[in-house]
RODO-2510 file (C-alpha; in nm, 4 decimals, decimal comma):
residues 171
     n   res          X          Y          Z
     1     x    -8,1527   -23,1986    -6,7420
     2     x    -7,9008   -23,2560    -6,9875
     3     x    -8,0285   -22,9993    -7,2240
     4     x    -7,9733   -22,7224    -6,8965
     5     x    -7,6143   -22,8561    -6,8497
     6     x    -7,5305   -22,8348    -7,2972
     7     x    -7,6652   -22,4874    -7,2641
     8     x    -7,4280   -22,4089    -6,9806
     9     x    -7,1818   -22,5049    -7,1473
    10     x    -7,2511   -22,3387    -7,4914
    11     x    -7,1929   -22,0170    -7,3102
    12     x    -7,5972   -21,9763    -7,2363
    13     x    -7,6499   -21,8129    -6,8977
    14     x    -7,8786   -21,8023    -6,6402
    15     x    -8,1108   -21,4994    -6,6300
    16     x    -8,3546   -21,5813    -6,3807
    17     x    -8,4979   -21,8896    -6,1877
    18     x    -8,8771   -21,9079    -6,1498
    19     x    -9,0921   -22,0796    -5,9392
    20     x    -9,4145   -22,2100    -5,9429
    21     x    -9,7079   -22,0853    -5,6723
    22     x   -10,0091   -22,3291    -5,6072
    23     x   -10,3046   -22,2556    -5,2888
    24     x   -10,5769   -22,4785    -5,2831
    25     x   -10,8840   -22,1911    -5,2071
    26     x   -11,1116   -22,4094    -5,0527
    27     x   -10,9632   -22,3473    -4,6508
    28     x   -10,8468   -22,0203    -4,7026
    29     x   -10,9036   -21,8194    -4,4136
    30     x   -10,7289   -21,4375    -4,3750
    31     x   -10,4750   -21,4994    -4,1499
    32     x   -10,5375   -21,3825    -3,8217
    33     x   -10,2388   -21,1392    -3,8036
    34     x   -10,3656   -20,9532    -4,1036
    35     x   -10,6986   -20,9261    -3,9746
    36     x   -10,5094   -20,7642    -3,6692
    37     x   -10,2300   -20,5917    -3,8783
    38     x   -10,5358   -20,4033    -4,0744
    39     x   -10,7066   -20,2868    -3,7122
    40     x   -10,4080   -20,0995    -3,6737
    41     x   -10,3612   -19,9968    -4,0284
    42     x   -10,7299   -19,9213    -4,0177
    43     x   -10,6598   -19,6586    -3,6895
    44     x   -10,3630   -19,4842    -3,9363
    45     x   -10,6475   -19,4103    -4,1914
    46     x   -10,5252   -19,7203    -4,4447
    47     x   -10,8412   -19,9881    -4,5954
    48     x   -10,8200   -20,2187    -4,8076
    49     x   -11,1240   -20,3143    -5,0746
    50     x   -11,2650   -20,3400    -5,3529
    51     x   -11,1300   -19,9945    -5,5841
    52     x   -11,4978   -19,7334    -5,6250
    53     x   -11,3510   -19,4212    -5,8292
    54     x   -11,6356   -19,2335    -5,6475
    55     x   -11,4771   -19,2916    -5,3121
    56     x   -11,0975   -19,3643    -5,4075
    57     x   -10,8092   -19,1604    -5,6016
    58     x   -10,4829   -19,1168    -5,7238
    59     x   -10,4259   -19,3776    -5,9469
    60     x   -10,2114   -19,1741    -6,1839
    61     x    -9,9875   -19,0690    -5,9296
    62     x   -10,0032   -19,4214    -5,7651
    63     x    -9,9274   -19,5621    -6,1528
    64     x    -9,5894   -19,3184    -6,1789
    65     x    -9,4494   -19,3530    -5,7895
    66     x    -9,4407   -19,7504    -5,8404
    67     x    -9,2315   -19,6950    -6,1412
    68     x    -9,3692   -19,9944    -6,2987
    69     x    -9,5004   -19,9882    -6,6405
    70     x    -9,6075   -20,3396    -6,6955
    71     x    -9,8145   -20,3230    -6,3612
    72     x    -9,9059   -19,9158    -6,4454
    73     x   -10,0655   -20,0774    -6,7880
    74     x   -10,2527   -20,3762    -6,6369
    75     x   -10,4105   -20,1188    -6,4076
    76     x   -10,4589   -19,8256    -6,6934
    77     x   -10,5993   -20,1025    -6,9431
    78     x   -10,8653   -20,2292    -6,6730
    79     x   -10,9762   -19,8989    -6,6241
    80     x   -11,0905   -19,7918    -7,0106
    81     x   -11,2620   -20,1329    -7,0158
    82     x   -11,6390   -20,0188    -7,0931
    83     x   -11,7214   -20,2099    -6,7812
    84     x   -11,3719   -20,2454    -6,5347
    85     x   -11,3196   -20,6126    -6,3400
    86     x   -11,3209   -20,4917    -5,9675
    87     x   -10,9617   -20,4995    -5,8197
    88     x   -10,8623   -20,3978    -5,4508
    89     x   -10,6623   -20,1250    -5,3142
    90     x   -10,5192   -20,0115    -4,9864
    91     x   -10,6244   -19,6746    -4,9592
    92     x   -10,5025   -19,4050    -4,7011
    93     x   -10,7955   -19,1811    -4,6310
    94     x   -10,9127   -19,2206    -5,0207
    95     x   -10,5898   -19,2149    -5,1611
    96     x   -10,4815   -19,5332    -5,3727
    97     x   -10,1301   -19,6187    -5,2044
    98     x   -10,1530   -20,0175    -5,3338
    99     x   -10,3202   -20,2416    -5,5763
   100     x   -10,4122   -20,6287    -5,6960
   101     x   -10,4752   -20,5874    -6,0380
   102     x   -10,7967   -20,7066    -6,1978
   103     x   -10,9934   -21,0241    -5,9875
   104     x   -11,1919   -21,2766    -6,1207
   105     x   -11,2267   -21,6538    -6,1597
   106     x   -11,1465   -21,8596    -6,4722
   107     x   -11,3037   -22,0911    -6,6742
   108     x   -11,1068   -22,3519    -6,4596
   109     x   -11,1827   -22,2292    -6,1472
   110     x   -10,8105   -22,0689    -6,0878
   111     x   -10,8667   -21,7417    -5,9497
   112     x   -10,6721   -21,4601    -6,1930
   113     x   -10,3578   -21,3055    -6,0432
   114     x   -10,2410   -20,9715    -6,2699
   115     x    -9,9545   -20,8690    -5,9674
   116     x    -9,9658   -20,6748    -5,6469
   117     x    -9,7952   -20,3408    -5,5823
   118     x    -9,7612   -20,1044    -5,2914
   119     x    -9,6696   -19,7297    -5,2959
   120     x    -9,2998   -19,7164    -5,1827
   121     x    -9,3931   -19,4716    -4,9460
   122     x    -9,5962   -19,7509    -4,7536
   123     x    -9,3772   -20,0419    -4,7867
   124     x    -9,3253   -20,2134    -4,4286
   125     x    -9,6592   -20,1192    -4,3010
   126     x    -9,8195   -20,4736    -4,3739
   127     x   -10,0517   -20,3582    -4,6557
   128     x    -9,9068   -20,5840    -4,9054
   129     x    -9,9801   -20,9026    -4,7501
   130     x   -10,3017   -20,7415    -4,6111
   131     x   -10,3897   -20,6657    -5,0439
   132     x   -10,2896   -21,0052    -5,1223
   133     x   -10,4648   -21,2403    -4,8406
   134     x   -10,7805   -20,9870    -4,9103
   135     x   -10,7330   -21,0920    -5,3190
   136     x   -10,6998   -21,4727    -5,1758
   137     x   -11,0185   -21,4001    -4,9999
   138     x   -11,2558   -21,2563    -5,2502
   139     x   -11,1442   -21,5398    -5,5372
   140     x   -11,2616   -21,8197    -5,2722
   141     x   -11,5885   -21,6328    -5,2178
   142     x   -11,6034   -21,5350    -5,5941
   143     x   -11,5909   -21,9325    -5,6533
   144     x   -11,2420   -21,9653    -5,7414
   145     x   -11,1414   -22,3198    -5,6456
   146     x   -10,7067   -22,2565    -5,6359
   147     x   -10,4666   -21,9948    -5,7744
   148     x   -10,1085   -22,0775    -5,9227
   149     x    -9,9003   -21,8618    -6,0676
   150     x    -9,5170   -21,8070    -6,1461
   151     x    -9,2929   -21,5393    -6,0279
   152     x    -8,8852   -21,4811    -5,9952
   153     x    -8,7268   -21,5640    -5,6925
   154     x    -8,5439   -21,2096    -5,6943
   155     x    -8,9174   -21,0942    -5,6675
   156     x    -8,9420   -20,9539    -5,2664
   157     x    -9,3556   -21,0392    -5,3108
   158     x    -9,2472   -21,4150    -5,2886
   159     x    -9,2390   -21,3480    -4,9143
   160     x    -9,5982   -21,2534    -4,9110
   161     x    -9,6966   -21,5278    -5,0976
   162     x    -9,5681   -21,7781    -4,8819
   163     x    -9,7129   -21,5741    -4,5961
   164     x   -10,0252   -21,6513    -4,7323
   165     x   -10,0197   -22,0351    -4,7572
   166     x    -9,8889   -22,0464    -5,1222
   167     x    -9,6479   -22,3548    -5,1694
   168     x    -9,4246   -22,3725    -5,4258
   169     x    -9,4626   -22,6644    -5,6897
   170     x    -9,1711   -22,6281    -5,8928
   171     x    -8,8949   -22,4310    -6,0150
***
């Protein structure tokens, strides 16, 4: 726009671009390779569901190897919540190694995205698109009707996100 190009020019810069992420819920299926990608996962001791603090831990030390604090908050703030809104993890054997922050459907039907993380020790393994086509999964079953969201595109989780049928609307 014009308004981009006098900002330019007025010695504003350009700190990040941003796109916009739309998936109609409605066919969402879990990819086939994931379902295949966790069988394997699933022989190395790694699931992925919904988080039960009687059968999963390690968030704390999951919270300070991400070395994120906005996503170590979302996750610490769901948690003292008199009654918590479920959110998956990948697990190895119990221990919480990755994450989808808190999942539920809004008012408008979009399912709620708070971010998805995986312990760095486990990136590469396929557990981060398995979290996030799983978090696709439960919002169309928990009546969700689309999800959209934003996110930079220095962010490496864009990948996953178009793995998983996401389009992009806009930038």
């Amino acid at each position: 726009s014009e308004f981009y190009f006098f900002l330019l020019h007025n010695n504003y810069y350009l700190n990040s671009i941003h796109e916009g992420y739309h998936l109609p819920l409605a066919e969402y299926e879990l990819p086939q390779k994931v379902v295949d990608m966790m069988k394997v996962n699933n022989e190395k001791g790694y699931t992925v569901e919904v988080y039960d603090p009687e059968k999963h831990y390690g968030i704390d030390e999951f919270c300070e190897a991400i070395d994120n604090p906005g996503f170590a908050r979302s996750i610490q703030y769901n948690l003292k919540r008199e009654k918590p809104l479920p959110f998956l993890v990948a697990a190895k054997e119990g221990r919480v190694v990755g994450w989808t922050g808190a999942m539920y459907t809004e008012s408008t039907g979009r399912g709620h995205l708070d971010g998805i993380c995986v312990h760095p020790e486990t990136r590469g393994t396929g557990l981060g698109k398995a979290l996030f086509c799983y978090l696709c999964d439960y919002l169309k079953k928990d009546g969700s009707s689309y999800m959209t969201f934003f996110t930079g595109i220095d962010n490496p989780a864009r990948k996953i996100y178009l793995y998983a049928g996401f389009k992009i609307a806009q930038s």
